[in-house]
C-alpha positions as CSV (number, residue, x, y, z in Angstrom):
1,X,7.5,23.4,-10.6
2,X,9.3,26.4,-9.2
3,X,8.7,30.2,-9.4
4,X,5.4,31.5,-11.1
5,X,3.1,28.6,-11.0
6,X,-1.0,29.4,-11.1
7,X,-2.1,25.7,-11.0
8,X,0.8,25.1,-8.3
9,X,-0.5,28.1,-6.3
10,X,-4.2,27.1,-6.8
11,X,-3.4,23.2,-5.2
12,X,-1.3,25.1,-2.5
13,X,-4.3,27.0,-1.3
14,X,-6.4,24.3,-1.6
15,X,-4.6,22.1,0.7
16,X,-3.9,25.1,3.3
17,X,-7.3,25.6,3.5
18,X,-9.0,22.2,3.3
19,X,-6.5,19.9,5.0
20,X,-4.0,22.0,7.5
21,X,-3.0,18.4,8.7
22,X,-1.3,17.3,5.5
23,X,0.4,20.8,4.8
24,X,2.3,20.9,7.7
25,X,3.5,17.7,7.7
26,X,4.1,19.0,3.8
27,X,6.6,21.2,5.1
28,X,8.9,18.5,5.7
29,X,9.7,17.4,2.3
30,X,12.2,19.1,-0.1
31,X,10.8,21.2,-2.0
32,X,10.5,19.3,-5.5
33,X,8.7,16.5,-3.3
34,X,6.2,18.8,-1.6
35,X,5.0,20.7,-4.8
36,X,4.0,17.1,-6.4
37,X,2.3,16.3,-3.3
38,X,0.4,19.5,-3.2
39,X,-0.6,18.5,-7.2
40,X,-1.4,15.4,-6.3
41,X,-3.4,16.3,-2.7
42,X,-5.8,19.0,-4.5
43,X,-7.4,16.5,-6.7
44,X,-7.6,14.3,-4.1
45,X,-9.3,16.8,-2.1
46,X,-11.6,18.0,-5.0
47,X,-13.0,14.9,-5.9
48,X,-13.6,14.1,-1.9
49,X,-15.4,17.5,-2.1
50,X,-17.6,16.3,-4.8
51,X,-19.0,13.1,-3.5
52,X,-19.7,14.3,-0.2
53,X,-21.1,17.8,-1.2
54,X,-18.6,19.9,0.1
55,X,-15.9,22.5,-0.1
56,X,-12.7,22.3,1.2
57,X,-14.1,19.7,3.7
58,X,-17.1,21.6,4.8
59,X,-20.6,21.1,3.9
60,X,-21.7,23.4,1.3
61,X,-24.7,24.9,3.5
62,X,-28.1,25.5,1.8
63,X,-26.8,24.3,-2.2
64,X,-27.9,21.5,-4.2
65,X,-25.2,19.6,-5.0
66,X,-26.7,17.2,-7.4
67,X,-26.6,13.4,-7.5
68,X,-24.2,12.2,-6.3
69,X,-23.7,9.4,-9.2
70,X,-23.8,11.7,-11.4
71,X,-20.9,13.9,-10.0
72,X,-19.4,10.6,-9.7
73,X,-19.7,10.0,-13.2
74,X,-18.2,13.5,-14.5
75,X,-14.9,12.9,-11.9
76,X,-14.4,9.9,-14.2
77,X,-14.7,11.3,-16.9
78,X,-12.4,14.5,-16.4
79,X,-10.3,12.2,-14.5
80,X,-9.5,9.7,-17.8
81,X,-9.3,12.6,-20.0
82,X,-6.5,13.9,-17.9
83,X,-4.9,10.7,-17.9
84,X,-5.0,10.6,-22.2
85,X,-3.3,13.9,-21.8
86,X,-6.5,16.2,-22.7
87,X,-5.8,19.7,-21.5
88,X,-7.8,21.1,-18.6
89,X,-8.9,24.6,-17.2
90,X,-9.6,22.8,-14.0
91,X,-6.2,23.1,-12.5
92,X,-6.9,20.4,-10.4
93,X,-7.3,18.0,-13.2
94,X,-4.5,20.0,-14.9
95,X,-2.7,19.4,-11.5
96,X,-3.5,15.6,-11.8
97,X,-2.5,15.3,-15.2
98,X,1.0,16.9,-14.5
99,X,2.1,15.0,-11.8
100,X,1.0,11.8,-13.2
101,X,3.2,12.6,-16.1
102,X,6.1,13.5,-14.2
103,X,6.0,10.9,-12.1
104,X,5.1,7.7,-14.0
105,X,2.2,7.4,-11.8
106,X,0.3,4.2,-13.1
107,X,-2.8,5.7,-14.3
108,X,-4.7,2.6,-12.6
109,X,-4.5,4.5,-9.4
110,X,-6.6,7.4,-9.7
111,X,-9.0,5.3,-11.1
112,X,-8.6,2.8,-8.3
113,X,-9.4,5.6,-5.8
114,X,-12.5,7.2,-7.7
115,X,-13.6,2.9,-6.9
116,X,-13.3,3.6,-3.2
117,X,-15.8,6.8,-4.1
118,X,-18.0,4.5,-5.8
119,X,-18.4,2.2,-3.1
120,X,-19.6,5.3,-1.1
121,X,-21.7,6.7,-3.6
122,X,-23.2,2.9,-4.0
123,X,-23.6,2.6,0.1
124,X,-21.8,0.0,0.1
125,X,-21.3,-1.8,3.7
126,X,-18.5,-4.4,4.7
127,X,-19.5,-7.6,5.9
128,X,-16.0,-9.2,7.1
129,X,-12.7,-7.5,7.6
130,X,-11.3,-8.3,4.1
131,X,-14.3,-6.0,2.5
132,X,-13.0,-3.1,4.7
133,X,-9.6,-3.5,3.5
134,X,-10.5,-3.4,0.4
135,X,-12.6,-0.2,0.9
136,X,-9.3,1.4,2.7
137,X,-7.2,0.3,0.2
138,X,-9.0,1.9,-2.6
139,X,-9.8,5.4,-1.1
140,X,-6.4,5.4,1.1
141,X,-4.3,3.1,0.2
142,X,-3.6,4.2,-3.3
143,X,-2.9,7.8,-2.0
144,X,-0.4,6.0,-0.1
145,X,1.1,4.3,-3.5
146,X,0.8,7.4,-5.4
147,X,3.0,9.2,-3.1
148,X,5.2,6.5,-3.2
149,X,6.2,7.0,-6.6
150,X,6.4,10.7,-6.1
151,X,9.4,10.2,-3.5
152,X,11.1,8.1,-6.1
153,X,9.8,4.4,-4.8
154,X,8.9,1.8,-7.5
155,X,9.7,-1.8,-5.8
156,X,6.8,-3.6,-4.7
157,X,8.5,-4.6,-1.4
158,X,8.1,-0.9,-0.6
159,X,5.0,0.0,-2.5
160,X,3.5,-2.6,-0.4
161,X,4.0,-0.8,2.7
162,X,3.0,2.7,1.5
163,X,-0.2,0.9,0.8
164,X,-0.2,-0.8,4.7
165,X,0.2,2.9,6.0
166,X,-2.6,4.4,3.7
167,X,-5.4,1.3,4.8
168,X,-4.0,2.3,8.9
169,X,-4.6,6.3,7.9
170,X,-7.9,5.5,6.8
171,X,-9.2,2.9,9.7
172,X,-8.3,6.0,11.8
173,X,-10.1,8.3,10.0
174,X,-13.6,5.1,10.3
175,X,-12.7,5.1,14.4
176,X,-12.6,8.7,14.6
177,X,-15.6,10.0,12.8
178,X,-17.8,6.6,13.1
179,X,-20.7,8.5,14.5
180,X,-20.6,11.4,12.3
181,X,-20.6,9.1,9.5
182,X,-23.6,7.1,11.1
183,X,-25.6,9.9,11.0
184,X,-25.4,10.6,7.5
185,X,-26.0,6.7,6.9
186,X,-22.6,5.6,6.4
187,X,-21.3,2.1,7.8
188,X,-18.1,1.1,7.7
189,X,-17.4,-1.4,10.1
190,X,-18.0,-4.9,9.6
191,X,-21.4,-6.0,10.1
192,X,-20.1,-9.2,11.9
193,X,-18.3,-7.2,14.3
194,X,-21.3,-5.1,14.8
195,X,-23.7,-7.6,15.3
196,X,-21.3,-9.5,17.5
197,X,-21.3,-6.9,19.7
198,X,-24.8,-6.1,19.6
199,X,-24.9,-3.0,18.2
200,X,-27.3,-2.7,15.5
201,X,-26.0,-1.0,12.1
202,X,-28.6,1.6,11.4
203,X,-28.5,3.0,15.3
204,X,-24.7,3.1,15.5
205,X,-24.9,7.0,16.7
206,X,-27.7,5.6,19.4
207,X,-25.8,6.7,22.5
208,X,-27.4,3.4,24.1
209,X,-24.6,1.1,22.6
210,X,-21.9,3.6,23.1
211,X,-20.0,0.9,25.5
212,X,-20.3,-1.7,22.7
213,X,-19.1,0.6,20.0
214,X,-16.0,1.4,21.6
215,X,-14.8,-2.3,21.8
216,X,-15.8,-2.9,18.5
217,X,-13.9,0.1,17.6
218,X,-10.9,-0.9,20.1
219,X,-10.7,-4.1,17.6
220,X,-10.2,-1.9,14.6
221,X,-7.6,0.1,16.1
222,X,-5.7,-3.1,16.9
223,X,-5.9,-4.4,13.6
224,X,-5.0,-0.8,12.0
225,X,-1.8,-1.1,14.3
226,X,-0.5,-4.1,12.4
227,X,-0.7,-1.8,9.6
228,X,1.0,1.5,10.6
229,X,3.8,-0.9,11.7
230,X,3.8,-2.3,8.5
231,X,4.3,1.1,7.0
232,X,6.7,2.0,9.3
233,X,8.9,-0.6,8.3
234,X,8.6,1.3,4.2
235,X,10.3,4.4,5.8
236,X,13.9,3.3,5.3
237,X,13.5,2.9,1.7
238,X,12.7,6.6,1.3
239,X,14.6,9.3,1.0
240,X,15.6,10.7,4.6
241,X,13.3,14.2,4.5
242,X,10.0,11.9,3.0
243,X,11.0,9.6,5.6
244,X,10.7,12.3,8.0
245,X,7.5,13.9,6.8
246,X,5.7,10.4,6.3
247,X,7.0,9.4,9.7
248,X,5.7,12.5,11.5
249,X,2.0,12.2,9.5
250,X,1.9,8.6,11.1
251,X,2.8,9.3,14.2
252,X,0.1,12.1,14.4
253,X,-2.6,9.5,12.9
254,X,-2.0,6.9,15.4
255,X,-1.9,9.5,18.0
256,X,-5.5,10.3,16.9
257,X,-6.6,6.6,17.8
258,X,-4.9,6.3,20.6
259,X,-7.0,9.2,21.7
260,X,-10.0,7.7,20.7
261,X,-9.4,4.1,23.0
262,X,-8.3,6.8,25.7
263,X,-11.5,8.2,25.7
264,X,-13.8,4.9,25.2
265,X,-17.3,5.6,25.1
266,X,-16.6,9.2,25.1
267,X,-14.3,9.4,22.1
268,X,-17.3,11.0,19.9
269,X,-18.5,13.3,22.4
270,X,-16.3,15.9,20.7
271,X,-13.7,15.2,17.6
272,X,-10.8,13.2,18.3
273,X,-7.6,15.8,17.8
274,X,-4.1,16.3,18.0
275,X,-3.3,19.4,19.7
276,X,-0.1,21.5,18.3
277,X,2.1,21.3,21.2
278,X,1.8,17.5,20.5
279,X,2.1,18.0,16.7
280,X,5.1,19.5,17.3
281,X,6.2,16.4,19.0
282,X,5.7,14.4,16.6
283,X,8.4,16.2,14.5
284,X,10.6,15.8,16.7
285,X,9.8,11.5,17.2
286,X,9.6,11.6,13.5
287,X,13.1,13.2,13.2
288,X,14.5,10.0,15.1
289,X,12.3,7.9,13.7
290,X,13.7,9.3,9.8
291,X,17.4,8.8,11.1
292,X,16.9,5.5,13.0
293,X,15.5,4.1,9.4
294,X,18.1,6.0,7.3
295,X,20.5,4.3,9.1
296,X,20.1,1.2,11.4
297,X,16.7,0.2,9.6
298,X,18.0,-0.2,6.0
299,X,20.8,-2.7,7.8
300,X,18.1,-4.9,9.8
301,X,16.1,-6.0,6.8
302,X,12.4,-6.4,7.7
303,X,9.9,-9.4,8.6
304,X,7.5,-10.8,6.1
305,X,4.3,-9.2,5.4
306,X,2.8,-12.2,4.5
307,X,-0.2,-12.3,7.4
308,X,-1.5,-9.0,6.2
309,X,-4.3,-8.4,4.1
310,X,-2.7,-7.7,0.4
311,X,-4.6,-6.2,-2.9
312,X,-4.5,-8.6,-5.6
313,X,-2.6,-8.1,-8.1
314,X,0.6,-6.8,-8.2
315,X,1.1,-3.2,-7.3
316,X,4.1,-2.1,-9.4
């Protein structure tokens, strides 16, 4: 996937300009590695783009995007004929298509995560914890497995914990932007908690329960801890530089929440971020992190995962 690539250089752009984020931490992996990730990322992004009506991540000002079901609809279906092997002029259904292939990506996973669309195309709110999982699971969690299989992991003991990371990435992403998403009518957190706390689910972004938002939010960040620890424990099956890379995308998620309890009520006052000076940190954390697991961590075996919430059925 070397040299004179145009689908390659189209899913590199995309991701440089639509999720700066992943392509640094990108940088980290050898080269083979970060050119299926960038494949792989682009349709990711593109099909993100088209449910929400945007670009790169940004609202496409002032254009009608159409229904949203129906762009739904056509992902699918450029999506499965990809998967049959159908050529494509979209490189990043050609993109999809290639790394699939090279990879032995079980084709059940793109179509898994176009689900987690569908459950935001359909509105769909979370009554309990398990439903959220679920939700993470389907539009996080199978990034997380997909990757996997890109840095050479096929046991489910591992696949498992890719899977654990993706679900804590994504309850980060719900803490972070909970009002944002409010405000264009979408509810992730559970309706129990809500109500529990007495915040009412169509008036999240109502500043007047700010205090009770935070704690219910300060309960998803706990939970979403047991998760990225989980995942942490998946690093010392990977190769050392994905190890590294993975380790150093975690650390800058979780430093994302952590930011968001740190702030409480004022966490949405302004979009929870990680400045580069602590970015750059996190390489260097990551770098012990990569070596502790490379080394000590594939000698200490790891607990049971048996308390966490797991996707039925098996993964591999």
């Amino acid at each position: 996937m070397r040299g004179q690539d145009e689908i390659l250089d189209r899913c590199r752009v995309i991701i440089q300009e639509g999720s700066k984020s992943f392509a640094q931490a990108a940088c980290l992996f050898d080269p083979k590695t970060r050119d299926a990730a960038f494949l792989l990322y682009a349709w990711c992004r593109h099909c993100d783009d088209q449910i929400d009506g945007e670009h790169l991540g940004y609202k496409n000002a002032g254009e009608d995007c159409g229904d949203r079901g129906d762009r739904l609809a056509h992902l699918y279906e450029k999506t499965r004929a990809a998967l049959r092997g159908e050529a494509s002029q979209d490189p990043v259904f050609a993109a999809l298509q290639r790394v699939v292939t090279s990879y032995e990506i079980p084709e059940r996973y793109p179509l898994e995560l176009l689900e987690g669309f569908a459950m935001d195309v359909e509105g769909r709110r979370h009554a309990g914890l398990d439903e959220l999982f679920l939700y993470c699971y389907h539009v996080a969690g199978t990034v997380g497995l997909m990757m996997a299989h890109i840095m050479g992991v096929r046991d489910e003991w591992t696949l498992r914990r890719a899977a654990d990371l993706g679900i804590a990435l994504q309850m980060t992403n719900i803490a972070r932007d909970v009002i944002d998403d409010a405000r264009s009518g979408r509810v992730y957190l559970p309706l129990g908690w809500l109500e529990r706390a007495g915040v009412p689910a169509d008036e999240i972004a109502d500043p007047r329960y700010r205090v009770q938002l935070a704690r219910v939010v300060e309960q998803l960040m706990a939970e979403a801890d047991r998760y990225y620890d989980s995942g942490a424990r998946g690093l010392c099956r990977l190769p050392f530089r994905s190890a590294w890379a993975v380790a150093v995308a975690r650390g800058v998620y979780r430093e994302i929440g952590e930011t968001v309890l740190r702030l409480g009520d004022r966490a949405w006052d302004e979009r929870a971020i990680v400045p580069k000076h602590r970015k750059l940190a996190q390489v260097g954390r990551g770098l012990v992190a990569a070596g502790f697991s490379s080394s000590v961590g594939r000698l200490q075996g790891a607990p049971p995962r048996s308390d966490l919430w797991t996707k039925e059925p098996s993964l591999d």
